[in-house]
C-alpha positions as CSV (number, residue, x, y, z in Angstrom):
1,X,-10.7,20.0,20.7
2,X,-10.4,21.1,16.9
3,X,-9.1,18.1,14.3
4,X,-5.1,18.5,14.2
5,X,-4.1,20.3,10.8
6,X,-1.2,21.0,10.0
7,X,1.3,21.9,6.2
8,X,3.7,21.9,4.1
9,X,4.6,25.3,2.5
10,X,7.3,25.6,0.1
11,X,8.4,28.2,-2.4
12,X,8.3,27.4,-6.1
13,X,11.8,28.7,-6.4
14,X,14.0,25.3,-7.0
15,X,13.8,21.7,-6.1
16,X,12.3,20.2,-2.7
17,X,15.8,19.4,-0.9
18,X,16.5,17.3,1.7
19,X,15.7,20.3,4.5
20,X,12.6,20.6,3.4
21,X,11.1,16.8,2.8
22,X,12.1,16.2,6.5
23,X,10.1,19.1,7.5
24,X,7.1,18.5,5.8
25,X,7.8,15.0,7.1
26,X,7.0,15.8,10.3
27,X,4.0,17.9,9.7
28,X,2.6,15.1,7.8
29,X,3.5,12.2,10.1
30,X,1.7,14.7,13.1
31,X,-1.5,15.1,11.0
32,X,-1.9,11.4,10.1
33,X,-0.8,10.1,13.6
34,X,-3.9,12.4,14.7
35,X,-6.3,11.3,12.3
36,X,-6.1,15.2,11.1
37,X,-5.7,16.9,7.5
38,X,-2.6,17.7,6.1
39,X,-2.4,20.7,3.4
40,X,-0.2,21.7,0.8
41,X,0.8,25.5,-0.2
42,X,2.7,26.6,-2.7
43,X,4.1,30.1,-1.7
44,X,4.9,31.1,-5.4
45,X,4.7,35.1,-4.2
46,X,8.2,35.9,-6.0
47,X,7.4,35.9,-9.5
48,X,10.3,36.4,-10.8
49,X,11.7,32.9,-9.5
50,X,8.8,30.8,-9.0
51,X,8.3,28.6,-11.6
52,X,5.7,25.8,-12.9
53,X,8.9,23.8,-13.5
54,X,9.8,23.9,-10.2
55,X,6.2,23.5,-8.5
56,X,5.8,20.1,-10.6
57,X,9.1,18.9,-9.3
58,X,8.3,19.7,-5.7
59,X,4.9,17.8,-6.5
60,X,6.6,15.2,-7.6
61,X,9.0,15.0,-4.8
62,X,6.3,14.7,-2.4
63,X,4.3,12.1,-4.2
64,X,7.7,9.9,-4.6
65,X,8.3,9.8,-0.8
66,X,4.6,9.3,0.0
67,X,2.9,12.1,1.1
68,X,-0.4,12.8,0.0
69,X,-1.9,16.1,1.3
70,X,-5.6,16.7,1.9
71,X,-7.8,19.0,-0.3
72,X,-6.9,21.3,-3.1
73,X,-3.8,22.5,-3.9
74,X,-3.1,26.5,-2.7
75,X,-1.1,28.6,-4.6
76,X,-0.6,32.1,-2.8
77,X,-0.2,34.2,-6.6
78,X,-4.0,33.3,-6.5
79,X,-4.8,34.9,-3.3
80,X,-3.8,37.9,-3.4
81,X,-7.5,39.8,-2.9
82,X,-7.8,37.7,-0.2
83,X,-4.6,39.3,1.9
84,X,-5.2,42.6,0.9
85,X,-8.9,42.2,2.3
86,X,-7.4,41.3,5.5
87,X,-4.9,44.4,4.9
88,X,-7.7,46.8,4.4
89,X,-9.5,45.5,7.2
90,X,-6.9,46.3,9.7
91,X,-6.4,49.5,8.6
92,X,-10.2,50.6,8.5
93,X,-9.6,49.7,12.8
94,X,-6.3,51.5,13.0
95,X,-4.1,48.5,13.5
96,X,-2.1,49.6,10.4
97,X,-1.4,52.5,8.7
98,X,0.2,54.0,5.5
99,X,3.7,54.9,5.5
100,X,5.5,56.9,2.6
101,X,8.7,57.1,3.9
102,X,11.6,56.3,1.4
103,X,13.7,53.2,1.8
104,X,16.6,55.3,1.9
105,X,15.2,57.2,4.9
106,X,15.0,53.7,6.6
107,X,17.8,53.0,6.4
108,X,19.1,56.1,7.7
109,X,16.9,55.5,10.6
110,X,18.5,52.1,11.1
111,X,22.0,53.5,11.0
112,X,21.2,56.2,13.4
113,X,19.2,53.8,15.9
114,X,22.4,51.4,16.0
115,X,25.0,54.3,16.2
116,X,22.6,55.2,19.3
117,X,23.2,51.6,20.4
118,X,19.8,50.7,19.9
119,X,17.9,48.3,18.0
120,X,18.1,49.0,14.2
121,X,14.6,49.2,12.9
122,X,11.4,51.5,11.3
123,X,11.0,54.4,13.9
124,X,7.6,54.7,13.2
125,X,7.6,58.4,11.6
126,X,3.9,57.8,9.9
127,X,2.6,56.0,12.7
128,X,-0.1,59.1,13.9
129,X,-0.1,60.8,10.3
130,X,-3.4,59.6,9.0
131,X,-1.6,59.7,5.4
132,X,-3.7,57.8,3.0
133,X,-2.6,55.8,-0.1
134,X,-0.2,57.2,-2.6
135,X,2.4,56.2,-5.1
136,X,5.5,54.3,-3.7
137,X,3.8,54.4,0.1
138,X,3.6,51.0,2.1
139,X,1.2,49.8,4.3
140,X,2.8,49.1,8.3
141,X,1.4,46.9,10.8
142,X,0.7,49.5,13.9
143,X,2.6,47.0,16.3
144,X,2.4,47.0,20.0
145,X,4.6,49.0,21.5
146,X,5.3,47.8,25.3
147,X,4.9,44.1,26.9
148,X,6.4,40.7,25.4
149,X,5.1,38.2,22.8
150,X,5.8,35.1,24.2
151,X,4.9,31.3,22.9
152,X,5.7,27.5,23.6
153,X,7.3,26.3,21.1
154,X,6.5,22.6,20.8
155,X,10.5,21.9,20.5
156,X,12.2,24.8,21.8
157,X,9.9,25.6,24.6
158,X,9.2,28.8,25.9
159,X,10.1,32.0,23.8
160,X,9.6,35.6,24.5
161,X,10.2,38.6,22.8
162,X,10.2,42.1,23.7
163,X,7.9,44.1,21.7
164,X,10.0,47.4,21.7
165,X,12.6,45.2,19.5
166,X,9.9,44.8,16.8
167,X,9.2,47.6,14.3
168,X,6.1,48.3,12.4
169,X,6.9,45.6,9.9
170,X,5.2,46.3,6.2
171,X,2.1,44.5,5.3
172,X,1.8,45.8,2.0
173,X,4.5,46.4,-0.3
174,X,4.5,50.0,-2.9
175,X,3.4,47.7,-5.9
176,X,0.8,46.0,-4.0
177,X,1.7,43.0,-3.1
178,X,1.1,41.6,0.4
179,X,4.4,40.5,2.4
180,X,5.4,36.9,3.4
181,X,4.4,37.8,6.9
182,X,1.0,38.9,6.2
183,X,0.3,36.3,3.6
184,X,1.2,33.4,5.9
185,X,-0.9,34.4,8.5
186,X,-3.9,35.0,6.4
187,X,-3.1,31.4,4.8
188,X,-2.9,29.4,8.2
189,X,-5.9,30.5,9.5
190,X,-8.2,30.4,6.5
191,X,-6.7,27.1,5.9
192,X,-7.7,26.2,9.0
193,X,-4.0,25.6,10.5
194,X,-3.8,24.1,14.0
195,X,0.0,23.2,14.2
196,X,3.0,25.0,12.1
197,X,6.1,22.7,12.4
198,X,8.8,24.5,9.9
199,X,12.8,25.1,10.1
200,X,14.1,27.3,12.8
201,X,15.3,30.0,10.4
202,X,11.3,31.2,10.7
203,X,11.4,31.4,14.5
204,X,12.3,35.0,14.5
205,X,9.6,35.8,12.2
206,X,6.9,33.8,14.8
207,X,6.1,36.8,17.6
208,X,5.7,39.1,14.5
209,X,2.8,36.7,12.8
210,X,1.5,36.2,16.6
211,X,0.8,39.9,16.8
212,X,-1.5,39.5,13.8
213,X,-3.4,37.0,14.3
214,X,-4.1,39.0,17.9
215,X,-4.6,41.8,15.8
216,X,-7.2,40.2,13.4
217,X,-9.1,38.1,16.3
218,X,-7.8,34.9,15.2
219,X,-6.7,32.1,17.2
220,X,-3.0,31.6,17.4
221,X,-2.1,28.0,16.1
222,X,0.8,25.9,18.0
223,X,4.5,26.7,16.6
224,X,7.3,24.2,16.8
225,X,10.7,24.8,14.9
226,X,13.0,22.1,13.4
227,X,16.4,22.5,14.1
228,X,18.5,22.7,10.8
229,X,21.1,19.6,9.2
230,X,23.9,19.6,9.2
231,X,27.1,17.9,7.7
232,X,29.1,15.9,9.2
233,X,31.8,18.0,9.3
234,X,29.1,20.0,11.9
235,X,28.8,23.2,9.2
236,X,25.5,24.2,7.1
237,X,25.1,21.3,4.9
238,X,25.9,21.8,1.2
239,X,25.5,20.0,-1.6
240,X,29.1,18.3,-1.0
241,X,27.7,16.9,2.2
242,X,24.7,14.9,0.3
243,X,22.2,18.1,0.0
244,X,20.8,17.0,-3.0
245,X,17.0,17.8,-4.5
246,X,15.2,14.7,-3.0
247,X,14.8,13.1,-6.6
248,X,18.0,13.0,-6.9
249,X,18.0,10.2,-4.5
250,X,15.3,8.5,-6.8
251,X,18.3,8.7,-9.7
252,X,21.2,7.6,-7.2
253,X,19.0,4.4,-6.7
254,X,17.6,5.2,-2.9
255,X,14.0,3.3,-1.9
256,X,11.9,6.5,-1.0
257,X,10.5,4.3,1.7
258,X,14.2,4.1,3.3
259,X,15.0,8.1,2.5
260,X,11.9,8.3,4.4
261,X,12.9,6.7,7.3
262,X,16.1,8.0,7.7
263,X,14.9,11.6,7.3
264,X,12.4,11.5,10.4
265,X,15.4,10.0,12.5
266,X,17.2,12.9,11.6
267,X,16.3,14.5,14.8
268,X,13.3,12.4,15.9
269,X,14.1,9.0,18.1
270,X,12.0,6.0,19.7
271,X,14.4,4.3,21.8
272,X,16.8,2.6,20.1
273,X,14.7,1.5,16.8
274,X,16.4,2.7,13.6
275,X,13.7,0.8,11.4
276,X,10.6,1.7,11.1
277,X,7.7,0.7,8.7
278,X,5.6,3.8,7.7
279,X,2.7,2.3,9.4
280,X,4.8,2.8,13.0
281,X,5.8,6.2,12.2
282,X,2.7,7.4,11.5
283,X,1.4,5.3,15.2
284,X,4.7,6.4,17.0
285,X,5.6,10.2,15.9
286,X,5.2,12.8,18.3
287,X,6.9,16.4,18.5
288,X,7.7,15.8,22.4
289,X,10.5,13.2,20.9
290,X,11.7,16.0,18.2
291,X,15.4,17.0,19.0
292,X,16.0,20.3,19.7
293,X,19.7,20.1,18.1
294,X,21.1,20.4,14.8
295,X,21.3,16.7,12.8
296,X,24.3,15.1,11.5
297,X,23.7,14.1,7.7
298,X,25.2,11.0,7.4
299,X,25.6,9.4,3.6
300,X,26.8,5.9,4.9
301,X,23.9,6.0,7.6
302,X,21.4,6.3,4.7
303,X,23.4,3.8,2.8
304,X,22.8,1.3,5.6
305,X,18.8,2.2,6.2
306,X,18.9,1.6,2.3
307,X,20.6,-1.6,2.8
308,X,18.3,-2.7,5.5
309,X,15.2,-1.7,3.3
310,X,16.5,-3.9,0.6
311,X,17.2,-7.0,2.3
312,X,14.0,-6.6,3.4
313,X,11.9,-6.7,0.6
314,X,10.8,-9.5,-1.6
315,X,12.7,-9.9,-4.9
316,X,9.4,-9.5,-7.0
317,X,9.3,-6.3,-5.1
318,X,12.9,-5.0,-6.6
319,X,12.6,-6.1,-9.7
320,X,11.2,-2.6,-11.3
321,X,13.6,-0.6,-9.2
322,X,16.6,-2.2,-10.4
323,X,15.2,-2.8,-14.2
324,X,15.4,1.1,-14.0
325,X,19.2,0.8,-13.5
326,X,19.8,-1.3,-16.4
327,X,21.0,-0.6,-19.5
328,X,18.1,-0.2,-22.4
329,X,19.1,-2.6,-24.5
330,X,18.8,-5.0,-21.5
331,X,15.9,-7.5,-22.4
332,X,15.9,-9.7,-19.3
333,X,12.7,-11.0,-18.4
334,X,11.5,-10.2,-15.0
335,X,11.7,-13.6,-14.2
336,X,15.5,-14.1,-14.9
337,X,15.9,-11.0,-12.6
338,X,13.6,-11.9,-9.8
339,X,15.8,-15.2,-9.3
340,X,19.3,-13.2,-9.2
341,X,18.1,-10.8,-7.0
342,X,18.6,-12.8,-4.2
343,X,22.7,-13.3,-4.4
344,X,22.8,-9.5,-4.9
345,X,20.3,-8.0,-1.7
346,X,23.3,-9.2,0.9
347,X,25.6,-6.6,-0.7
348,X,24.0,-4.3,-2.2
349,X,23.1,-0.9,-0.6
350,X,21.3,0.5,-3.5
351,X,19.3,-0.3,-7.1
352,X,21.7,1.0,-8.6
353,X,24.3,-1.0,-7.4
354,X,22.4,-3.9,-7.6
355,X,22.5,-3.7,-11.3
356,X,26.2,-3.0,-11.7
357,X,27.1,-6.1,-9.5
358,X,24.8,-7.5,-12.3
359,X,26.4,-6.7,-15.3
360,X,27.9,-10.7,-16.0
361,X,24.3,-12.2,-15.8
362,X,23.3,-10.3,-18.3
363,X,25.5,-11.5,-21.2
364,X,25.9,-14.3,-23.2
365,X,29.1,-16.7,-22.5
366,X,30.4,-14.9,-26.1
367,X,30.3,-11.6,-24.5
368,X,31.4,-12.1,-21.3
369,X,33.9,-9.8,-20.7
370,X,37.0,-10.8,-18.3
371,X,39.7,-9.2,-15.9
372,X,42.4,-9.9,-17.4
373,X,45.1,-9.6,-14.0
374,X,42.1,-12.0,-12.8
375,X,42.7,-14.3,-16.5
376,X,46.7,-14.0,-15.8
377,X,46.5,-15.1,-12.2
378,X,44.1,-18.0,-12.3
379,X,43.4,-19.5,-15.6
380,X,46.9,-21.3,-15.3
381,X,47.9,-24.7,-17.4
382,X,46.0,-26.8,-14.2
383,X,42.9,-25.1,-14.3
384,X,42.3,-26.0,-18.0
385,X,41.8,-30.4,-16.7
386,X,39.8,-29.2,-13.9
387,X,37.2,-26.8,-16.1
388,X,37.0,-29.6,-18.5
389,X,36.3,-32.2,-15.9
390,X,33.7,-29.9,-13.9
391,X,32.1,-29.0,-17.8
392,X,31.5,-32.7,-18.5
393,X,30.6,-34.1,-15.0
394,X,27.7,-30.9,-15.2
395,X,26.6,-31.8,-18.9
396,X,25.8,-34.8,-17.4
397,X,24.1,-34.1,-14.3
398,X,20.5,-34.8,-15.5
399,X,18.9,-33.0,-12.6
400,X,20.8,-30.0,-12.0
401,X,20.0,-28.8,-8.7
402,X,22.0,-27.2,-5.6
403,X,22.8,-30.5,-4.2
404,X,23.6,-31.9,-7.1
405,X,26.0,-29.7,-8.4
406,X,27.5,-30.0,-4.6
407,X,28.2,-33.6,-4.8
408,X,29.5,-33.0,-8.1
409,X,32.1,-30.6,-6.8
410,X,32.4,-32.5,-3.7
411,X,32.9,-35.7,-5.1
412,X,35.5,-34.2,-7.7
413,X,37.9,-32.5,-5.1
414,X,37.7,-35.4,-2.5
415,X,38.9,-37.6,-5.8
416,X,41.8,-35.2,-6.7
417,X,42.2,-34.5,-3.2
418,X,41.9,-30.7,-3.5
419,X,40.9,-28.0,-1.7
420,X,37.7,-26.0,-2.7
421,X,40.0,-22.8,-3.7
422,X,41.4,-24.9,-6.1
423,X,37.8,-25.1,-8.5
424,X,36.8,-21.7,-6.9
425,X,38.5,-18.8,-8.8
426,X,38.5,-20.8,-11.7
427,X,35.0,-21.7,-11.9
428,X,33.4,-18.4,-10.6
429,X,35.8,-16.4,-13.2
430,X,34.3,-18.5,-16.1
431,X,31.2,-17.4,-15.0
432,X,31.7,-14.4,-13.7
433,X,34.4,-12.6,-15.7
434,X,35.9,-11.9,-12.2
435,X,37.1,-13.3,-9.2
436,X,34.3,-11.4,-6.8
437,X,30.5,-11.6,-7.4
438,X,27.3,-12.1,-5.6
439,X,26.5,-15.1,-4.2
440,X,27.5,-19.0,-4.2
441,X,29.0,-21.2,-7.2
442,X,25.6,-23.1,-7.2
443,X,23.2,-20.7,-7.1
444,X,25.3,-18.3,-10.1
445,X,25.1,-21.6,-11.5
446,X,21.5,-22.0,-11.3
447,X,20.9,-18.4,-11.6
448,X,22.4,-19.1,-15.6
449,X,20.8,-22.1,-16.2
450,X,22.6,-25.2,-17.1
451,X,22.9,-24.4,-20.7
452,X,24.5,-20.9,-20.1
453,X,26.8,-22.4,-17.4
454,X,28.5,-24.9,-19.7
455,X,28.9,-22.5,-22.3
456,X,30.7,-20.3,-20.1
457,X,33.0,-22.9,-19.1
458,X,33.9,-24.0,-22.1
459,X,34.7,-20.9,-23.3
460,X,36.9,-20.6,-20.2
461,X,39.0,-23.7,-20.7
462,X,39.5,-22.6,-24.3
463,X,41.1,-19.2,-23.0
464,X,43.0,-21.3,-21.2
């Protein structure tokens, strides 16, 4: 049994978007999970639109969510003696043939075929003419005329096609250039291509590629074709929906490990698990699990995986992700922001997010800004005797721990027989500059340090 390889091909022509990372997803998850290769293509034919702007961000893309590829990197404008080899060989056997028919007569052909009620296609005028090369003439792939092409697709299944519905599709265009059918082919098996998983917007061009590699003696590698995403209003998603360029995720604050995971269970499943380490995709992925209808796009799913991902990780681990939120004038040691991260992975879904709900601990108690319907509803006349209390029972906690500053509160509200609301707002708005932040009174406390906490509430009960 040949060594599973399978690829990624994009087109140089804009940024890798969602569509296409969860393809090439899957082709890489089937090559590692079968100890194969996986390659990388860059199908940069249109040189008008491809770009080396675009190819380095696609590059990027790929290397940001993990996915290394094996070998060199291919770039089809490189190749192009190589297809036209391949051309030339099939028509020194008669298996293609030049054609100099106009594109204007083509169409006419097409017109008059589906006025006729038949299919609309190439009517293969220069099929028996034995022309040879000539200015503006095409080279045509001498298809087969009767039978089917059929194949299994590994997620549609079976597919047949009758070959009277195909024409004698070009192979080589009037300036030279081979054609995206032609150049695939050649590319696949010189590549050494055992497995093709791609979107389903391809599967009508599969019979056509199956007839060459017939026609050039060449195995025919396995086909499977990913159904598309959609939004979740069940239409072709756009960028409204959350189609965004994949690093555009990076910027919104996503963990590529957690964009990763929710893009293979957009259409792939193992039982009810919605987590998964990349280790167990790469042990658990198979095609025979691969849905074989259209995917919702769900923002608040991805949200959640993101969440999930976050909660999971260690602090030390989040600290460069979130610094990379911060503002640049922020010069927090990662130490200071490895011991707040904890109050802020409960809530938050994204780095990004964890560094706006960390805006206060990065201030000084002379900058702190505060909401001021917050300042108008809580720092009332009886909250100025309890900040001042709480400040001097902290200066003179000499240990300044959790369960010290408990029993300080504790032992304060049990002697003014209060209830814990009543120290609550006040306190966390003195430190906070709102009434709603991460985490506990104890550990914002301790988070601040005991000098930064008693400058914040003294500031506080002198607003008051």
């Amino acid at each position: 049994m040949s060594k599973t390889v399978t690829r990624f091909a994009p087109s140089p022509t804009g940024h890798l978007h969602i569509g296409g990372a969860r393809t090439a997803l899957f082709a890489w998850l089937l090559a590692r999970r079968n100890d194969g290769r996986f390659v990388l293509r860059i199908e940069d034919t249109d040189r008008q639109r491809s770009t080396q702007e675009y190819t380095d961000a696609i590059l990027e893309s790929m290397k940001w969510l993990g996915m290394d590829w094996d070998g060199e990197l291919v770039y089809q404008s490189e190749r192009f003696d190589l297809y036209n080899g391949y051309i030339d060989q099939l028509l020194d056997e008669g298996k293609a043939y030049w054609c100099d028919c106009t594109p204007e007569q083509v169409d006419a052909m097409r017109e008059k075929a589906m006025k006729e009620k038949r299919k609309p296609k190439y009517d293969g005028s220069c099929r028996e003419k034995n022309i040879g090369p000539g200015e503006n003439r095409v080279v045509r792939f001498k298809a087969p005329l009767e039978g089917r092409t059929s194949f299994t697709d590994m997620i549609k299944g079976p597919i047949s096609v009758e070959n009277a519905e195909m024409d004698d599709m070009i192979l080589r265009r009037s300036d030279g250039s081979p054609t995206y059918n032609l150049a695939v082919v050649v590319d696949d098996h010189t590549m050494e291509v055992t497995e093709v998983l791609r979107g389903d917007d391809h599967v009508n061009n599969t019979p056509r590629q199956i007839q060459l590699y017939k026609a050039l003696g060449w195995d025919v590698p396995r086909f499977g074709h990913v159904p598309m995403i959609l939004g979740p209003d069940k239409k072709k998603l756009s960028k409204r929906h959350g189609a965004l360029s994949v690093m555009e995720y990076q910027k919104m604050g996503y963990l590529p490990e957690a964009v990763v995971n929710y893009l293979v269970r957009l259409g792939w499943s193992h039982g009810d698990q919605e987590i998964f380490s990349r280790e167990e995709l790469v042990k658990l992925f198979n095609t025979e699990s691969l849905g074989n209808s259209p995917s919702v796009f769900d923002t608040k799913k991805l949200d959640w995986v993101n969440s999930e991902y976050i909660k999971a990780k260690t602090p030390a681990d989040l600290v460069s992700g979130m610094r990379s939120f911060l503002p640049e004038d922020v010069e927090a040691e990662d130490a200071y922001l490895e011991k707040m991260i904890p109050l802020l992975q409960p809530r938050a879904t994204t780095f990004k997010e964890m560094a706006d709900m960390a805006d206060f601990f990065l201030v000084s108690a002379e900058v702190l800004e505060y909401d001021e319907k917050a300042v108008a509803k809580v720092f009332k006349p009886e909250a100025l005797e309890i900040l001042k209390e709480l400040t001097a029972r902290i200066e003179a906690d000499a240990e300044f721990s959790h369960d010290s500053l408990e029993a300080i509160c504790k032992g304060f509200l049990e002697e003014k027989e209060l209830k814990f609301k009543a120290i609550g707002q006040p306190v966390r708005l003195a430190l906070c500059g709102r009434t709603q932040s991460p985490g506990g009174l104890y550990d914002l406390m301790l988070v601040l340090g005991k000098d930064e906490t008693l400058a914040r509430l003294k500031r506080a009960a002198a607003l008051v």
